[in-house]
Backbone bond lengths (Angstrom), bond angles and torsions (degrees), N, CA, C in turn:
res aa  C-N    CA-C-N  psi(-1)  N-CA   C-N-CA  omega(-1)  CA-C   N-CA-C  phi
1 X - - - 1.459 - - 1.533 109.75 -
2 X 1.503 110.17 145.73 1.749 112.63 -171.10 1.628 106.17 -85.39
3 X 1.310 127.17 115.67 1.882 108.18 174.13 1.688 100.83 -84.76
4 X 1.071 77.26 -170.75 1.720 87.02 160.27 1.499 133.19 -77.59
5 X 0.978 106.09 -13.50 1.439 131.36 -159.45 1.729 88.53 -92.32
6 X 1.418 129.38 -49.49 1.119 151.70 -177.62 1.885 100.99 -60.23
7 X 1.051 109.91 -45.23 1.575 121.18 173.16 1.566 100.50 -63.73
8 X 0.745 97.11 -89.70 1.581 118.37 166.64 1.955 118.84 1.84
9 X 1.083 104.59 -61.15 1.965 141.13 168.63 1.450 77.29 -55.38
10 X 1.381 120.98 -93.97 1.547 135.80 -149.74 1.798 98.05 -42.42
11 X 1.212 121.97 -58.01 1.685 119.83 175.45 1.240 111.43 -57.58
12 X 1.422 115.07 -16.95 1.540 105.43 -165.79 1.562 95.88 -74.41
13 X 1.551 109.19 -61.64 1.438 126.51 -158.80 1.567 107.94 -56.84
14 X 1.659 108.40 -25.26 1.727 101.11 172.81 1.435 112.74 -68.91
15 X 1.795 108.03 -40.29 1.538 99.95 -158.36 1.343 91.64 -142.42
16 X 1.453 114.08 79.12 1.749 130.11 178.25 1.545 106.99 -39.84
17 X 1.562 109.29 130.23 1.180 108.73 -172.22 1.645 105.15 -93.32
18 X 0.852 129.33 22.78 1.992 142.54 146.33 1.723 101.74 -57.61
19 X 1.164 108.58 -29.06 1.344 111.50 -174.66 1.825 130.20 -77.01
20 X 1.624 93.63 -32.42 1.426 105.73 177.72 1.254 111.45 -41.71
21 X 1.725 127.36 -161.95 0.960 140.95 -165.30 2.023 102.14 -130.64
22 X 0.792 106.65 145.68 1.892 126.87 -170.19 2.087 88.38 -41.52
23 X 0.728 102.97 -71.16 1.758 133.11 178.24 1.232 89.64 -41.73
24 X 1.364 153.02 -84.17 1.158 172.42 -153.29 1.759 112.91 -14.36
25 X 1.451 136.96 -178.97 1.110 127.89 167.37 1.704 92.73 178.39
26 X 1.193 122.54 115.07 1.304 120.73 -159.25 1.993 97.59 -164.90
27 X 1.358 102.59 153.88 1.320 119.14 163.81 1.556 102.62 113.10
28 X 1.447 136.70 -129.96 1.246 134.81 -152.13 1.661 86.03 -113.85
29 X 1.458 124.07 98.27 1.167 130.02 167.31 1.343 131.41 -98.05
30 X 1.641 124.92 -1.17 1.360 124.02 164.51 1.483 110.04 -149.36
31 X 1.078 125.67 141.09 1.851 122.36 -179.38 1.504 100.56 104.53
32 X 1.565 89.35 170.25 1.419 105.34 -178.41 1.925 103.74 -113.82
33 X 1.802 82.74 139.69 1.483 115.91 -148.55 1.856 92.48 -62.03
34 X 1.575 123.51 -20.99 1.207 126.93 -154.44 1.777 107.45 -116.79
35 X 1.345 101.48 23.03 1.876 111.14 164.61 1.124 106.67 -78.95
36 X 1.143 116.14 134.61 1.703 132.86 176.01 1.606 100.78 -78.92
37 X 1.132 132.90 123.35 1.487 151.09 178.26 1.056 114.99 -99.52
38 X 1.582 127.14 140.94 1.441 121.73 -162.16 1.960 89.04 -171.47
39 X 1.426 115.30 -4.08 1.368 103.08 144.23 1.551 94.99 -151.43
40 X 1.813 106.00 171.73 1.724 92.53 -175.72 2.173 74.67 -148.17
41 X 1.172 99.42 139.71 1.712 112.60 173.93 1.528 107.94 -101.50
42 X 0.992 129.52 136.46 1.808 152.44 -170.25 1.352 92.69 -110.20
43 X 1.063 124.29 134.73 1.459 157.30 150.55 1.437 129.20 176.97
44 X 1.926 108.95 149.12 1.104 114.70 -171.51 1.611 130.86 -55.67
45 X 1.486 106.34 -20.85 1.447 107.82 -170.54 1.765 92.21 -156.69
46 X 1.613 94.25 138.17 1.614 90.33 176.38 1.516 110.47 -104.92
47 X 1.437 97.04 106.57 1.558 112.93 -178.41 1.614 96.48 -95.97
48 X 1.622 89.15 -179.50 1.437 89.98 -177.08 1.529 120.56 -79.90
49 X 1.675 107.44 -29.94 1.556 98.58 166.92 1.773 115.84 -47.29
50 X 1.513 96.97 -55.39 1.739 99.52 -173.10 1.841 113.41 -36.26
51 X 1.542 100.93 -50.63 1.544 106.83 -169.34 1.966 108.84 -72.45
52 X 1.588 97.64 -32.66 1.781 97.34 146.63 1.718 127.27 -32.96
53 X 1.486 93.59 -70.74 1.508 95.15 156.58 0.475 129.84 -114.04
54 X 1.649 132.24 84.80 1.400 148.15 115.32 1.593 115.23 -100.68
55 X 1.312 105.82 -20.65 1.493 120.54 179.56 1.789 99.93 -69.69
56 X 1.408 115.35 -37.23 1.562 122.39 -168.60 0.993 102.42 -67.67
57 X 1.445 109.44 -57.10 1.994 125.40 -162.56 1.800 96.22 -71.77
58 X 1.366 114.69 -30.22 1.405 100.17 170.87 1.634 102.40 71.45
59 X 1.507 103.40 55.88 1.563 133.50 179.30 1.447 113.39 -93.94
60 X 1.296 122.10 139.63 1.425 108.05 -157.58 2.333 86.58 -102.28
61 X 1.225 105.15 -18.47 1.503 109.61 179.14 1.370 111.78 -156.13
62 X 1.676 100.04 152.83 1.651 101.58 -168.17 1.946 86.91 -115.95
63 X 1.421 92.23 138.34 1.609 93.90 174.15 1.504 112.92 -104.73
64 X 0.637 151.49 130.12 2.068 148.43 178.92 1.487 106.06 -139.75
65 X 0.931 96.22 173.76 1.933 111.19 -172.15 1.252 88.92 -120.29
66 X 1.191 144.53 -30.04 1.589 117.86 165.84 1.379 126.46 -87.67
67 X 1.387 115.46 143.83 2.137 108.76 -161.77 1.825 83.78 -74.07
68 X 1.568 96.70 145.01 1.685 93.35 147.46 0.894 154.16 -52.21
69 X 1.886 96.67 -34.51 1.718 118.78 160.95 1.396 100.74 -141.17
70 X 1.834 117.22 160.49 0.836 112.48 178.54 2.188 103.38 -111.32
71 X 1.648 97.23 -11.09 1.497 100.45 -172.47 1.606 93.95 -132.30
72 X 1.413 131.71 157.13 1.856 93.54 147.93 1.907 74.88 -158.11
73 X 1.395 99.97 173.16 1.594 119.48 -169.91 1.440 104.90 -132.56
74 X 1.015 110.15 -48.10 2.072 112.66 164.81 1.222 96.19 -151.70
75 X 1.398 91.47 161.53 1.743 126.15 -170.46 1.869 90.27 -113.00
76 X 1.148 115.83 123.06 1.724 131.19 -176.98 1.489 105.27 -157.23
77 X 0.820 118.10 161.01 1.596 138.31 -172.50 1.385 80.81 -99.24
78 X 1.118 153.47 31.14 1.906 142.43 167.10 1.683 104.21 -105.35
79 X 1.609 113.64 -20.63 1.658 102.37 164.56 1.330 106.27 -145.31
80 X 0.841 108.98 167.33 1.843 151.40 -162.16 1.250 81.16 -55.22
81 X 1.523 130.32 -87.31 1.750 107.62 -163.72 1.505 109.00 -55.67
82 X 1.450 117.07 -49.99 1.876 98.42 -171.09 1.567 123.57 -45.57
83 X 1.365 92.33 -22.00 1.970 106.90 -175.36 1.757 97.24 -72.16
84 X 1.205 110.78 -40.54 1.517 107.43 -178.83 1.398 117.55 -53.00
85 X 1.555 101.89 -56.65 1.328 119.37 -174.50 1.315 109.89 -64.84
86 X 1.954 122.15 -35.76 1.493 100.47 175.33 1.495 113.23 -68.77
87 X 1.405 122.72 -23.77 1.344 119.30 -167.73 2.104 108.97 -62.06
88 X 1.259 76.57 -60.99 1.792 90.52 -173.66 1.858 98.31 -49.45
89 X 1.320 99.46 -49.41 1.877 82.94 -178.06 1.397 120.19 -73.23
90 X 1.605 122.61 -20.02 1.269 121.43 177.60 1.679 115.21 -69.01
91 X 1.274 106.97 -28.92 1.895 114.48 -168.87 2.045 89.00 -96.55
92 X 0.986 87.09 -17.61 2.015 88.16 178.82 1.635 121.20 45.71
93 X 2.097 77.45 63.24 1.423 99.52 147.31 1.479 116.74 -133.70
94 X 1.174 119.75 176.68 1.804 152.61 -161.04 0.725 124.35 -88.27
95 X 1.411 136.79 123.21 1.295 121.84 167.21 1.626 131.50 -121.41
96 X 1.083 124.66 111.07 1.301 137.98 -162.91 1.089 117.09 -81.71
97 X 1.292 143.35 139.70 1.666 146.16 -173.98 1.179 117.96 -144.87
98 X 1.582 110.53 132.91 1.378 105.32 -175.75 1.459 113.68 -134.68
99 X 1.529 129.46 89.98 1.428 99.67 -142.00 1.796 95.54 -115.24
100 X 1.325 107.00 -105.84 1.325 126.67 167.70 1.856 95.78 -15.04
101 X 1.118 127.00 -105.21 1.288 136.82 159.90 1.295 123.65 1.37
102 X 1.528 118.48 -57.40 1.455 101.48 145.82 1.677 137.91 -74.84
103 X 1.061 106.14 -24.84 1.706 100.83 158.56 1.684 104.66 -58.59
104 X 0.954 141.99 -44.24 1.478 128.87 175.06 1.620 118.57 -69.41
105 X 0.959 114.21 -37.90 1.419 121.53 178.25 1.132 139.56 -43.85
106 X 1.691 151.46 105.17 1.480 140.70 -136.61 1.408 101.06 -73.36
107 X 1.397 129.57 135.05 1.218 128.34 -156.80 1.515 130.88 56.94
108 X 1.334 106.39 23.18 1.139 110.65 170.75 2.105 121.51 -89.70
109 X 1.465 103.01 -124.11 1.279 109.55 -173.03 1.078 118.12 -58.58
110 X 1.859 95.09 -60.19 1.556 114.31 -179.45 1.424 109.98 -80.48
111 X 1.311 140.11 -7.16 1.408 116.61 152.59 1.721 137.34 -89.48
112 X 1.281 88.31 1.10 1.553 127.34 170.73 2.110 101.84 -70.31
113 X 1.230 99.50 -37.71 1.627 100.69 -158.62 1.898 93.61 -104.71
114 X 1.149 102.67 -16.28 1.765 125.28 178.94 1.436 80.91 -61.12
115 X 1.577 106.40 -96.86 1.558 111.90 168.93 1.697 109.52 -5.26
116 X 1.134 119.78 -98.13 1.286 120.15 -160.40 1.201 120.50 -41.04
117 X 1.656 126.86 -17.95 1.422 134.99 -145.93 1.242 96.30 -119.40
118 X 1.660 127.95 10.50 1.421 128.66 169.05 1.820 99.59 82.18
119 X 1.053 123.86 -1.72 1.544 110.55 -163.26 1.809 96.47 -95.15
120 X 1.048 129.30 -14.04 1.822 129.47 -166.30 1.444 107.95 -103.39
121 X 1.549 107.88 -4.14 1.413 97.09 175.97 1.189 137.22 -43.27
122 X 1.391 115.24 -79.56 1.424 132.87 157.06 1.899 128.07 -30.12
123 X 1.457 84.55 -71.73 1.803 90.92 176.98 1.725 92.80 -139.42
124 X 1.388 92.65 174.64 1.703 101.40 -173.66 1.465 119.57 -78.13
125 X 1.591 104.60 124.05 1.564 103.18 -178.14 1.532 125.06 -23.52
126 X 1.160 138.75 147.65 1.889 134.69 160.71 1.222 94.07 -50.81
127 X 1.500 98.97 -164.76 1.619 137.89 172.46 2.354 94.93 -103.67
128 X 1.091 75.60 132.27 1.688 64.75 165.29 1.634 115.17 -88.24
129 X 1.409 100.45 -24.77 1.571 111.65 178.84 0.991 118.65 -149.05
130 X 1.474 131.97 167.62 1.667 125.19 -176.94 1.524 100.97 -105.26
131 X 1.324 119.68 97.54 1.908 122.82 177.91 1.705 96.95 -57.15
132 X 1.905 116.77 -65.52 1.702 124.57 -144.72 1.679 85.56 -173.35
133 X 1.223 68.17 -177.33 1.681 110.41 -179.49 1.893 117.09 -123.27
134 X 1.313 77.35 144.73 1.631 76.56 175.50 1.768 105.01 -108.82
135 X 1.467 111.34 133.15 2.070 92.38 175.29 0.941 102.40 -8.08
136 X 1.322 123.69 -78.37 2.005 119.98 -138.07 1.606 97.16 -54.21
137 X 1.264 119.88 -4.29 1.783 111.83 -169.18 1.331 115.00 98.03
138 X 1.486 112.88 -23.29 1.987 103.48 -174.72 1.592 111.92 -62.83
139 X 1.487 110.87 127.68 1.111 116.90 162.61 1.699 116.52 -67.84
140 X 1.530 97.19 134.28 1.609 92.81 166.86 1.159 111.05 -150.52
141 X 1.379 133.02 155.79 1.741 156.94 -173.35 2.005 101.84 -127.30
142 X 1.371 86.24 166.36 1.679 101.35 162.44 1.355 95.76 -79.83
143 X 1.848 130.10 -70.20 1.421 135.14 -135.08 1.471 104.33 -63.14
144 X 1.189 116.55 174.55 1.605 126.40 154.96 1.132 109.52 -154.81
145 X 1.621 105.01 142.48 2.249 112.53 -174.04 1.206 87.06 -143.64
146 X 1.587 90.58 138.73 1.415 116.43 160.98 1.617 117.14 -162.60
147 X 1.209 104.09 -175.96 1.561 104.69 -170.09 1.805 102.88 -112.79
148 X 1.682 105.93 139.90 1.367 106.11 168.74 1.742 124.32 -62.25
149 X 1.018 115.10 -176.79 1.226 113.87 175.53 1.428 126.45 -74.78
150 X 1.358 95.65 -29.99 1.878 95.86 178.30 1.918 70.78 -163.08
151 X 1.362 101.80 149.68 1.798 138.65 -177.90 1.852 87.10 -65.60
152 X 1.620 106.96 140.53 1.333 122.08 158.13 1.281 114.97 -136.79
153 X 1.490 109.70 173.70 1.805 110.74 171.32 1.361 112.58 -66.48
154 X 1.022 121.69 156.77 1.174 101.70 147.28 1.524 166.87 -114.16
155 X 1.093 99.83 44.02 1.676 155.09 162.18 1.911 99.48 -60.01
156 X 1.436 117.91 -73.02 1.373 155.07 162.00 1.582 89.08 -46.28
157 X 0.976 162.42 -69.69 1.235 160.69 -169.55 1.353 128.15 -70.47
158 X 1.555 120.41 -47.20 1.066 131.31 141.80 1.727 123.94 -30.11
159 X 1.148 94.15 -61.80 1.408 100.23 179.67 1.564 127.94 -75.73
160 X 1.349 107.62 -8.08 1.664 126.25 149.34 1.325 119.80 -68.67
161 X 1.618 104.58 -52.05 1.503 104.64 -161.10 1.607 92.30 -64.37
162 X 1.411 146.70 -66.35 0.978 164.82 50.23 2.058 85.65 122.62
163 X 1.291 86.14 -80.17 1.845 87.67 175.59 1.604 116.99 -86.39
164 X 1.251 121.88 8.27 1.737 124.20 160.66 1.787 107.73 -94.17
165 X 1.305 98.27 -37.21 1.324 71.00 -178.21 2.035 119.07 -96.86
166 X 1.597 91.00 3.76 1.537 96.85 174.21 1.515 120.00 60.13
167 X 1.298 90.71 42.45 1.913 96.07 172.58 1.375 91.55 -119.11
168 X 1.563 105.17 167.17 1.168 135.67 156.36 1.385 142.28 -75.87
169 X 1.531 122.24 14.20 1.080 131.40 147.68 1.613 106.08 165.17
170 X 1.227 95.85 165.45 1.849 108.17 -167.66 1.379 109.02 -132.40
171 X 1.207 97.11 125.07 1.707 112.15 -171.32 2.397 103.00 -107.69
172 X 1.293 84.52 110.10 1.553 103.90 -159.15 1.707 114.27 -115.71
173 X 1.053 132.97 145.75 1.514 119.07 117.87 1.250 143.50 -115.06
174 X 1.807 112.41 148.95 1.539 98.40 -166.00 1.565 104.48 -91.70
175 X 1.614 119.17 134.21 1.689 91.18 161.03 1.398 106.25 -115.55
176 X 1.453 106.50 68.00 1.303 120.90 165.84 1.585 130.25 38.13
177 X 1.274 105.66 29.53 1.715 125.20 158.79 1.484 101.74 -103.56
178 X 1.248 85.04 150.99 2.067 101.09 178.57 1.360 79.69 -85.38
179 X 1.448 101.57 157.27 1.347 148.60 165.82 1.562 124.14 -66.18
180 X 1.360 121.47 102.20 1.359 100.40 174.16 1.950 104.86 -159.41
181 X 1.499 124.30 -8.73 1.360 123.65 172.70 1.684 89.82 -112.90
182 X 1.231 119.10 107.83 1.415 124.06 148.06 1.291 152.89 -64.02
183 X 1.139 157.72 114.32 1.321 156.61 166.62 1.352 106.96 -88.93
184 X 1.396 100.08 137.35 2.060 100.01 -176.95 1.867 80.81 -144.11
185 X 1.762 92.97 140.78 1.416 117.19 147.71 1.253 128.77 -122.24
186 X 1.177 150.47 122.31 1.636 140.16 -171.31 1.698 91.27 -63.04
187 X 1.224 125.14 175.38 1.280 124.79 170.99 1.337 130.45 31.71
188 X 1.468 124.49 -150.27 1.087 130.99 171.41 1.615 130.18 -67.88
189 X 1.375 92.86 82.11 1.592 94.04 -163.26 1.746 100.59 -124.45
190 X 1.085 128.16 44.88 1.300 131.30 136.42 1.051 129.16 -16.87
191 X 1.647 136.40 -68.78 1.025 169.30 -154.75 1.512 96.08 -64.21
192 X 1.542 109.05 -42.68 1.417 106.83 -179.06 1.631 113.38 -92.19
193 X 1.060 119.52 28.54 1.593 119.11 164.46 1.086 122.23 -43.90
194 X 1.510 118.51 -58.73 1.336 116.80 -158.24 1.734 98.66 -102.12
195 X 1.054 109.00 9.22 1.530 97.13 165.91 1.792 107.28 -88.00
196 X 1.474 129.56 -31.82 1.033 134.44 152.93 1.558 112.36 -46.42
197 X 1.029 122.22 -48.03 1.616 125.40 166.47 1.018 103.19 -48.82
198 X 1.399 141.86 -80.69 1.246 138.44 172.32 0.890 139.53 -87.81
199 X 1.776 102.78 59.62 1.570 139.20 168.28 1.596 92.69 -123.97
200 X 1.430 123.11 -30.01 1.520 117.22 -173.26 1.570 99.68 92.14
201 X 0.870 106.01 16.11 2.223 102.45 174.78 1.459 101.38 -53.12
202 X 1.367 103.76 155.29 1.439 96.39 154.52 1.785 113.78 -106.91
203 X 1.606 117.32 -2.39 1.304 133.00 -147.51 1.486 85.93 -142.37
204 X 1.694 122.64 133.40 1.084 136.35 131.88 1.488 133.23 -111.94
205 X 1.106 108.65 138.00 1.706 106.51 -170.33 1.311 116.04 -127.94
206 X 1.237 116.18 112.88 1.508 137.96 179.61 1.169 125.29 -144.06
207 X 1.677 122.43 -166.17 1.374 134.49 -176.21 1.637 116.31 -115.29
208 X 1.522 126.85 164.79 1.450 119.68 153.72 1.100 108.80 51.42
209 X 1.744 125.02 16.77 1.401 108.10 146.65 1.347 154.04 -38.82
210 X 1.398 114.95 106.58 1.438 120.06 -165.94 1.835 124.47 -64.45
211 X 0.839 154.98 157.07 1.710 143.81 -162.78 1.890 90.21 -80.96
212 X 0.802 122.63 -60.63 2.091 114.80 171.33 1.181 83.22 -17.37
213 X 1.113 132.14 -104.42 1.496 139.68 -135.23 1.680 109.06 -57.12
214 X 1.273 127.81 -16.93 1.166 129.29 -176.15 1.800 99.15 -77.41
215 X 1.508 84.29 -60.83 1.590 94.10 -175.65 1.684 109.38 -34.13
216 X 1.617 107.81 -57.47 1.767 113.25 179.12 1.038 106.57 -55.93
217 X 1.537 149.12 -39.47 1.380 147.50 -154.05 1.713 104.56 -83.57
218 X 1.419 107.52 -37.36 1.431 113.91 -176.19 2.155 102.47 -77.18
219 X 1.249 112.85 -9.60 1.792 112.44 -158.18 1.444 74.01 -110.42
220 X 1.575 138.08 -42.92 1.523 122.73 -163.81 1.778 99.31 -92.86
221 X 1.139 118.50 -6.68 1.757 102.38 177.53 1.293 99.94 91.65
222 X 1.601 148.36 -6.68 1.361 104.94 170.47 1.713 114.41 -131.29
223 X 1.626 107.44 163.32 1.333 126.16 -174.02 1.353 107.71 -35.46
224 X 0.936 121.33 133.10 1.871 141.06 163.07 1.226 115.07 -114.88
225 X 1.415 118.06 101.57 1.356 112.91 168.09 1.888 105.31 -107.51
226 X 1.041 113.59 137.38 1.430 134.29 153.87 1.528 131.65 -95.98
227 X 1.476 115.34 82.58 1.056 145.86 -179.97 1.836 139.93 -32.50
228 X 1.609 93.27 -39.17 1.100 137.37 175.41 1.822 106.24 84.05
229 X 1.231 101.88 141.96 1.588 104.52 -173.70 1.378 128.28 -41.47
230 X 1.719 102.51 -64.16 1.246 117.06 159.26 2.010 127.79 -24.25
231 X 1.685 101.13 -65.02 1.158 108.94 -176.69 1.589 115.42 -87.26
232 X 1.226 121.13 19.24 1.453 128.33 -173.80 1.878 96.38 -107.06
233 X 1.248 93.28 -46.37 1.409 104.77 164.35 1.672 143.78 -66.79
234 X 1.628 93.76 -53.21 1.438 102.83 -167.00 1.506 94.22 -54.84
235 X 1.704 136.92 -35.37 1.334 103.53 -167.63 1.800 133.70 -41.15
236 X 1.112 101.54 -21.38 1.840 130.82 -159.02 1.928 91.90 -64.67
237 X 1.457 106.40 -24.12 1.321 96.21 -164.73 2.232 111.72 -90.43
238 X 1.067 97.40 -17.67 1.871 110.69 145.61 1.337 122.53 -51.90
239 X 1.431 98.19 -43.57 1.645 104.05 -170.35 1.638 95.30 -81.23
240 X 1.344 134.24 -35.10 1.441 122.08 179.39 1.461 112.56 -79.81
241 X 1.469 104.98 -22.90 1.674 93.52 -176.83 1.552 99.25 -82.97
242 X 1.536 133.28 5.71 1.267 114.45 168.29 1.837 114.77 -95.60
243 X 1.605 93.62 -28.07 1.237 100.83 -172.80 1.909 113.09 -59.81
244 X 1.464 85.72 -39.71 1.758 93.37 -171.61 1.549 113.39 -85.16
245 X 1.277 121.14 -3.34 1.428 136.25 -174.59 1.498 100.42 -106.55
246 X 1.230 135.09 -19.41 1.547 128.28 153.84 1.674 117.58 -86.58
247 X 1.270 100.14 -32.59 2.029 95.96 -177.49 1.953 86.90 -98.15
248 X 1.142 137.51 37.71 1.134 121.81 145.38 1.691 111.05 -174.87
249 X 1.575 110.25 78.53 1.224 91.01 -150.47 1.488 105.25 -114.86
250 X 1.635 98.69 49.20 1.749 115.73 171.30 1.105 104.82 -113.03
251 X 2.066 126.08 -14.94 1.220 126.74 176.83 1.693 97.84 -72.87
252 X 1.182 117.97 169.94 1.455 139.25 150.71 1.381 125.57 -63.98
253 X 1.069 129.68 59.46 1.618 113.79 -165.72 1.733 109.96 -86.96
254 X 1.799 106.35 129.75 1.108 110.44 174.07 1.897 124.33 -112.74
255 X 1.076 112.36 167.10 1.512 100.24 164.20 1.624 103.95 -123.91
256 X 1.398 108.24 139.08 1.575 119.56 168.92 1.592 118.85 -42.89
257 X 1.520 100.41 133.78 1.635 90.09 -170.28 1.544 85.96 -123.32
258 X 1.367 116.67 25.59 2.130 105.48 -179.26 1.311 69.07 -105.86
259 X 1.490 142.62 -73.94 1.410 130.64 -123.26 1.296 101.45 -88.18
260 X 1.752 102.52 120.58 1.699 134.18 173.06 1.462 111.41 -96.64
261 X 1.374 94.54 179.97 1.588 117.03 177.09 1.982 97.76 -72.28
262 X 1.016 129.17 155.06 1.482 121.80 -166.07 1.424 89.77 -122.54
263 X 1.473 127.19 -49.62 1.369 113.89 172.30 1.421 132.54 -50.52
264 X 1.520 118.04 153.33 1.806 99.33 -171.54 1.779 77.63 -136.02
265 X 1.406 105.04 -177.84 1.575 127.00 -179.95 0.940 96.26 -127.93
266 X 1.708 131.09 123.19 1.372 154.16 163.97 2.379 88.87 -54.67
């Protein structure tokens, strides 16, 4: 029989949690490690609709790439996470997290958004940067760069990225070079701008771009697209419903069909 604990191992070994980030808070964060599982629900963030349905589907654990908490001091029905946490422990299910760690992880977030961004076709995206090491020696980063198959406008690109990553609109600037060496971050990956700069991209692709960074992108010459968090991410949750549907494929594995993109375009 599969526990949770058994789930748990299986996420570890894809996306080693040596990998997270200092800040971070990830792995088996609510429930008991020794429930026998016989369905498990995928989604990016465990909101309260999600834990709605998981209560319906009668899921023994919810897996997401975002932690529920990253600090907490008491669990009370007076805020929004303690309400989570009483819910999931009262119906007595789990909650699994995979965050930081899977954005680094080979086949994880960012090669998930590699994929989408035309750059993984051919052969597997780079590293955009060298973050660490794991013991075994593998180098790993969040970013990934690569080059499309043949150079487009980016007009033509936009309007690709646009239906892969299945959002509702993209907040960009063009500085009027076609598109063809990429930089991708899942999320909030700002920070890695100028390592795309000094990769020679002409295209960076991320989330929660701040107006600074627009301003620099428009004075250094290259494309900024802003992706939106949600949809830079949610791809990652395909990649777990395949991962956990081959290393356990007597459980039920589902993916959340309430939890959307939250941003809208006036």
């Amino acid at each position: 029989m599969t526990t949770v604990s058994d789930v748990h191992d299986c996420l570890n070994r894809f996306a080693p949690m040596e990998m997270k980030m200092d800040f971070d808070n990830v792995g088996h964060l609510v429930g008991n490690k020794d429930t026998i599982v016989t369905k498990i629900l995928v989604a990016l963030d465990i909101t309260d609709d999600v834990i709605t349905e998981s209560n319906e589907l009668e899921t023994e654990v919810i897996v997401s790439h975002h932690p529920l908490f990253f600090s907490i001091k008491n669990v009370t029905d007076s805020d929004l996470i303690g309400k989570k946490i009483m819910r999931l422990v009262r119906s007595g299910q789990s909650a699994i997290c995979m965050h930081t760690n899977l954005d680094a992880a080979r086949g994880g977030v960012n090669d998930a958004l590699a994929r989408a961004a035309g750059i993984a076709d051919r052969r597997e995206a780079e590293l955009l940067t060298m973050r660490d090491r794991l013991p075994s020696g593998e180098v790993y980063s969040f970013g990934r760069v690569g080059c499309l198959e043949c150079p487009c406008s980016m007009q033509e690109y936009l309007e690709r990225l646009k239906k892969s990553l299945k959002t509702n609109g993209l907040r960009y600037h063009d500085a009027g070079r076609d598109v063809y060496k990429v930089a991708v971050v899942g999320g909030s990956g700002g920070d890695d701008f100028q390592n795309a700069v000094r990769q020679d991209c002409d295209t960076f692709i991320t989330a929660d771009i701040k107006y600074n960074l627009f301003l620099d992108a428009k004075e250094l010459g290259i494309n900024l697209i802003d992706g939106d968090h949600f949809c830079t991410e949610n791809l990652v949750t395909g990649v777990l419903f395949e991962k956990l549907s081959e290393a356990f494929p007597e459980i039920e594995t589902i993916v959340s069909t309430v939890h959307s993109q939250t941003v809208k375009f006036y």
